[in-house]
C-alpha positions in Angstrom: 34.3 51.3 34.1 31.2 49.9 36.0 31.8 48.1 39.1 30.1 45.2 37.4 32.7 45.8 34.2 35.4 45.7 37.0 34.4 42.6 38.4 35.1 40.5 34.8 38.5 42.3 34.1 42.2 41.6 34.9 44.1 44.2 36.7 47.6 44.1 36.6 49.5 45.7 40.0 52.7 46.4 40.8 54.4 46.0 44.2 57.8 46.0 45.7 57.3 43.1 47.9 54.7 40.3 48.5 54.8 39.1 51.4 52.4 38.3 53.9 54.9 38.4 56.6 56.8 41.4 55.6 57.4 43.9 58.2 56.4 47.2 56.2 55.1 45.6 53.4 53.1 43.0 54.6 49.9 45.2 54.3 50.2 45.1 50.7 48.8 41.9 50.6 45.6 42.4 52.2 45.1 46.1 49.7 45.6 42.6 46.7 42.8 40.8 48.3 40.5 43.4 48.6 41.4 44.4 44.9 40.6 40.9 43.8 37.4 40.7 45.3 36.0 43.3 43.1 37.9 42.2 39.5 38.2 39.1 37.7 41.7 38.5 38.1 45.0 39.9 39.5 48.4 40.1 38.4 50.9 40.7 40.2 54.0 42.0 39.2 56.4 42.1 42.2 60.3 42.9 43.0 60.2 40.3 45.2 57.8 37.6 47.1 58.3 35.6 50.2 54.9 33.5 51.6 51.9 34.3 49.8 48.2 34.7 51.0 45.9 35.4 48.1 43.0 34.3 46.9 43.0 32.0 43.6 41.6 34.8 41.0 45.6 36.1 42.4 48.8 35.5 40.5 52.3 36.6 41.5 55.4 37.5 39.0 58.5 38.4 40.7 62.1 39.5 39.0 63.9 37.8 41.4 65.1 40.2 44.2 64.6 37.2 46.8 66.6 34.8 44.4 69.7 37.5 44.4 68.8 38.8 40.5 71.0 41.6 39.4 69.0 44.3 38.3 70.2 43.9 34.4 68.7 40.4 35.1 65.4 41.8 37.0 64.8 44.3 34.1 64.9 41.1 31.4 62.3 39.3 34.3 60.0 42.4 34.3 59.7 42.3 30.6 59.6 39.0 30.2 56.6 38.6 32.7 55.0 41.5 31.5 54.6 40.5 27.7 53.1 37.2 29.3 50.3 39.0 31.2 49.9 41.1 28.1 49.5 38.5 25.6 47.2 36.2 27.1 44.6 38.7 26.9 43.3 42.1 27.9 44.4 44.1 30.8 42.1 46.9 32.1 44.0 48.6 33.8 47.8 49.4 35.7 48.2 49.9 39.6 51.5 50.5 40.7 52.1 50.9 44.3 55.5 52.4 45.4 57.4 51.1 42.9 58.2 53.9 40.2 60.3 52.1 38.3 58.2 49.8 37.3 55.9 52.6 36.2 58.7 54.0 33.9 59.8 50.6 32.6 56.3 49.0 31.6 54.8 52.8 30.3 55.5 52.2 27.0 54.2 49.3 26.5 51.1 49.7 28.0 50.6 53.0 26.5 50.6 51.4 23.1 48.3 48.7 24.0 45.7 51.9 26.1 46.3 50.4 29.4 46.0 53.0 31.9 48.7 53.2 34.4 48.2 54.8 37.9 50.9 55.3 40.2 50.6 55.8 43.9 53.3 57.4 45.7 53.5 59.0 49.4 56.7 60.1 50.5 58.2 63.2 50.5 61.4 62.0 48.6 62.0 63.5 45.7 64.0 61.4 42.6 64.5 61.9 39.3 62.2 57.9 38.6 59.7 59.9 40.7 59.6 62.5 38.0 59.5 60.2 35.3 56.5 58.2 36.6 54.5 61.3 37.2 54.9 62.3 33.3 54.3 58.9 32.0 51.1 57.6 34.4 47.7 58.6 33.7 47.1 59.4 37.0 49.5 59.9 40.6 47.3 58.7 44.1 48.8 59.3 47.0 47.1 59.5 50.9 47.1 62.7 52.2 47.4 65.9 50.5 51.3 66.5 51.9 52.1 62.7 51.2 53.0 63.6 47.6 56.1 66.0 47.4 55.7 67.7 44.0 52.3 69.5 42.7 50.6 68.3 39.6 47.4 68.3 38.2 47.3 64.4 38.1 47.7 64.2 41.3 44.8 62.8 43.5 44.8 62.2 47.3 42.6 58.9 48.1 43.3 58.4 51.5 44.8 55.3 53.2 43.9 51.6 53.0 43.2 50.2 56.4 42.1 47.1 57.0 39.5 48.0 59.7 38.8 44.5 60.0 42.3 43.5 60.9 43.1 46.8 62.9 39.7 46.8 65.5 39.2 47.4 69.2 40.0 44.6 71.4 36.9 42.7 72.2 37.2 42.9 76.1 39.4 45.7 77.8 43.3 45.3 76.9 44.6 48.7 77.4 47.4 48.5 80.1 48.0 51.5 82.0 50.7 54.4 81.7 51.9 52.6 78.4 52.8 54.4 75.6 53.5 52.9 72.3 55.8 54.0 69.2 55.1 51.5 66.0 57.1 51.7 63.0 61.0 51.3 61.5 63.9 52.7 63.8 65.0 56.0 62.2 66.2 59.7 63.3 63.2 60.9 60.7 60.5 58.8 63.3 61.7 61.3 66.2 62.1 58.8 68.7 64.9 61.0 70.6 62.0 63.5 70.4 59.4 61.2 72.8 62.6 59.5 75.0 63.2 63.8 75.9 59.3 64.5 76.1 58.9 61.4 78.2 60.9 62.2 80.5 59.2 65.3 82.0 56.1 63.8 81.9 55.0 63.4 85.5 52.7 60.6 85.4 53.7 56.6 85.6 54.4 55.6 82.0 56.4 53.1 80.1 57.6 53.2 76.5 57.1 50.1 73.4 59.2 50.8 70.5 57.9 48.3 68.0 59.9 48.7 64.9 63.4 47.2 63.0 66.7 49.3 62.3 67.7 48.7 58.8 71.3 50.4 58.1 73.8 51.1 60.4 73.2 54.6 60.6 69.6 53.4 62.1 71.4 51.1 64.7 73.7 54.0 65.8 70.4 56.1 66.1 68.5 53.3 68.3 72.1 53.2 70.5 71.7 57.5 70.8 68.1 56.6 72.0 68.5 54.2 74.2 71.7 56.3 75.9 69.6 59.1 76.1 67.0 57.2 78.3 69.6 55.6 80.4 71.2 59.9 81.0 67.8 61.0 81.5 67.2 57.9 83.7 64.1 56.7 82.3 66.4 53.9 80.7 64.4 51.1 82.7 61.1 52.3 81.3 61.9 52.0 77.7 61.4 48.7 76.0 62.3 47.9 72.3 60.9 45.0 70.5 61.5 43.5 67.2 58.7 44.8 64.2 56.4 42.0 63.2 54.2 41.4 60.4 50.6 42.9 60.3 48.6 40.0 61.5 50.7 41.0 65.0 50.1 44.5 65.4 46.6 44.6 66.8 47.2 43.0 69.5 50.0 45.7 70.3 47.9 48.9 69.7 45.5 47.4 71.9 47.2 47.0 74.6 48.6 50.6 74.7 47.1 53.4 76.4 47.9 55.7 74.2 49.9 55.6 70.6 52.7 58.2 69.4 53.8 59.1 66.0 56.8 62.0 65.5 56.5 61.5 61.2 56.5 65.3 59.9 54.4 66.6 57.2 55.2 64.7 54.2 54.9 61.5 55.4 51.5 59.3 55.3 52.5 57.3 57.9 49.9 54.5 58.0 50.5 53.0 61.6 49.0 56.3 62.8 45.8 55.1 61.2 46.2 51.3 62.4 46.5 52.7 66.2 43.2 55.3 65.8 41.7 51.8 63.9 42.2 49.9 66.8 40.0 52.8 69.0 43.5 54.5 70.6 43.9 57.7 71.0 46.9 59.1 68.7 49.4 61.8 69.7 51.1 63.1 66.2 53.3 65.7 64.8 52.1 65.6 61.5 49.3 68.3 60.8 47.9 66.4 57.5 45.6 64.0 60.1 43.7 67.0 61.4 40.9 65.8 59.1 41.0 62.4 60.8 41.5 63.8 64.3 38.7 66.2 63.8 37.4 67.3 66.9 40.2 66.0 68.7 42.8 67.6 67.0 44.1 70.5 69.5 44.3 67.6 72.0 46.1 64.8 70.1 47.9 67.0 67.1 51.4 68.7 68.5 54.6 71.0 66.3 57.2 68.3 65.2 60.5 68.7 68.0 58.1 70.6 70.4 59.1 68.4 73.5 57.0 70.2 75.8 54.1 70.1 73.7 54.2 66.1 73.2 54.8 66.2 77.1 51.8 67.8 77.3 49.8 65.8 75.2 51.2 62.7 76.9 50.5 63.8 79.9 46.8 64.6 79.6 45.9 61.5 77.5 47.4 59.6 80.3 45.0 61.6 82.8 42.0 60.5 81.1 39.7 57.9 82.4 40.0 54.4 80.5 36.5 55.0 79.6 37.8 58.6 78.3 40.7 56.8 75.5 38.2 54.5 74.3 35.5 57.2 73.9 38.1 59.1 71.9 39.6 56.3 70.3 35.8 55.0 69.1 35.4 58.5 67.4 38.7 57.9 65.7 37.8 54.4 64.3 35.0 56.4 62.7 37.4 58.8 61.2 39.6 55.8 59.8 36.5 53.8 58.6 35.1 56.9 56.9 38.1 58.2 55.0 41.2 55.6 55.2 39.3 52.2 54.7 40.8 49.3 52.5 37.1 48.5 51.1 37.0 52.3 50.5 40.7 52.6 49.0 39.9 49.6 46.6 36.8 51.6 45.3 38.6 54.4 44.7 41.3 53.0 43.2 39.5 51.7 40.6 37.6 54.6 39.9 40.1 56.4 39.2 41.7 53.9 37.1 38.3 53.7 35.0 37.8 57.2 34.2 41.7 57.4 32.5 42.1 56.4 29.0 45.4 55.3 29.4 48.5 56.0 27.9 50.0 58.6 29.9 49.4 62.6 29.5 52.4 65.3 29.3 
């Protein structure tokens, strides 16, 4: 389909939460705006919603998580809202982001009426739904070309959608110095024993941010482990955890950092990495699928996942740079994230790829 096609069609999307002010999915609403911008309508099919920010060409379903549906009742919701959308008129196409359930459930039906279904998926989790929702969408997106943890044919990597708009450079110098920031939810998988131990031999003055929320118990025992550790390694007054907080918030904490550290593995296409390097900070990272957004930068910024001494390292020199130094660096990165990882460019390609499938799924 044309862009100009596009821009006179209803897309349906799922999503697992809308909500503006949610604090890991909250991004998912801008990725809806910038969807609805280029078609004629949006529906949106959701597990749950809280407050909503869309535009009026934007309509939101939800099965009821936030009202306390069981899931035999959430399944009847999904159908019922579905065969709404369906019947009062055409649908061009299927988006469905991180929700593969909602890929299995609605594939037959939109396979009988041709609606194409593409799923995006990027996590290295591998589930039985997972499988499903790979044989019955036209086409799997994901981010990065680890992000996606089984190999397929249908699978396409379309980079991330940042909102480079949102996530910019502060507009007069905000950087404080020595402080190093850690974005994103509580967990042993985010490594942040990892930085507390590599912190700790770094030589320099520095403080740490932990921005991010525990979810399960097993994360709060984690954050305790952390926070112990500091306190043994006696850095414990130089470590500072704060609650996460929806997107519209996180600028203004990448700016302020000197420089931003991420400990996600391979496998993971962990999007605050990009929302930092949007911001124009330098990134420190342990996942070698953002070489291609590092680029020239990567033997610098790019370190083996557990390798204390190596983040130490890293650390430590980003710290020795002038100011002027980090926001020379963290210019070219904003490049790199405008370039590849943009929301305007992630809509684009979304859409492409949905308009070159002719729906109904492929064995």
């Amino acid at each position: 389909m044309t862009p100009q096609e596009w821009s006179g069609a209803r897309l349906l999307v799922f999503n697992l939460a809308t909500d503006i002010d949610h604090p890991v999915l909250g991004f998912t609403t801008y990725w809806v705006r910038e969807l609805a911008r280029r078609v004629g309508r949006v529906e949106v099919l959701t597990m749950q919603k809280g407050r909503l920010a869309l535009p009026s060409n934007v309509r939101v379903h939800s099965v009821g998580l936030e009202r306390g549906y069981s899931k035999p009742r959430r399944v009847v919701e999904f159908y019922k809202h579905l065969g709404g959308i369906l019947r009062e008129g055409p649908v061009a196409g299927c988006f469905s982001h991180m929700i593969t359930v909602f890929s299995v459930l609605a594939a037959p039906v939109l396979r009988v009426r041709g609606v194409p279904l593409v799923s995006w998926y990027a996590h290295p989790s591998r589930t039985p739904t997972l499988r499903m929702a790979q044989w019955v969408s036209d086409r799997m997106v994901t981010s990065l070309p680890g992000s996606y943890p089984y190999r397929s044919s249908k699978v396409e990597v379309i980079g991330q959608g940042i909102d480079t708009a949102l996530f910019a450079p502060a507009r007069k110098p905000a950087e404080e110095e020595g402080l190093v920031l850690c974005v994103g939810r509580i967990s042993p998988v985010k490594g942040h024993l990892t930085l507390v131990r590599a912190l700790a031999r770094v030589r320099r003055a520095w403080r740490l941010l932990i921005v991010g929320a525990t979810t399960c118990r097993e994360d709060e025992a984690y954050l305790d482990e952390v926070l112990a550790t500091a306190a043994r390694l006696q850095c414990g007054g130089r470590v500072t955890v704060a609650p996460a907080v929806p997107p519209d918030l996180l600028p203004g904490y990448f700016q302020r950092c000197a420089v931003h550290v991420n400990l996600t593995p391979k496998g993971f296409g962990d999007k605050v990495a990009w929302e930092a390097m949007s911001c124009g900070r330098p990134c420190v990272l342990a996942n070698a699928d953002f070489a291609g957004t590092l680029g020239r930068y990567q033997s610098a910024l790019l370190f083996a996942p557990g390798d204390e001494a190596a983040l130490a390292a890293r650390v430590e020199a980003v710290l020795g740079w002038s100011a002027a130094e980090r926001s020379l660096v963290g210019g070219y990165l904003r490049g790199q994230v405008e370039r590849e990882h943009s929301l305007e460019g992630l809509a684009g390609r979304v859409l492409d790829v949905l308009g070159s499938c002719k729906g109904g799924g492929r064995s």
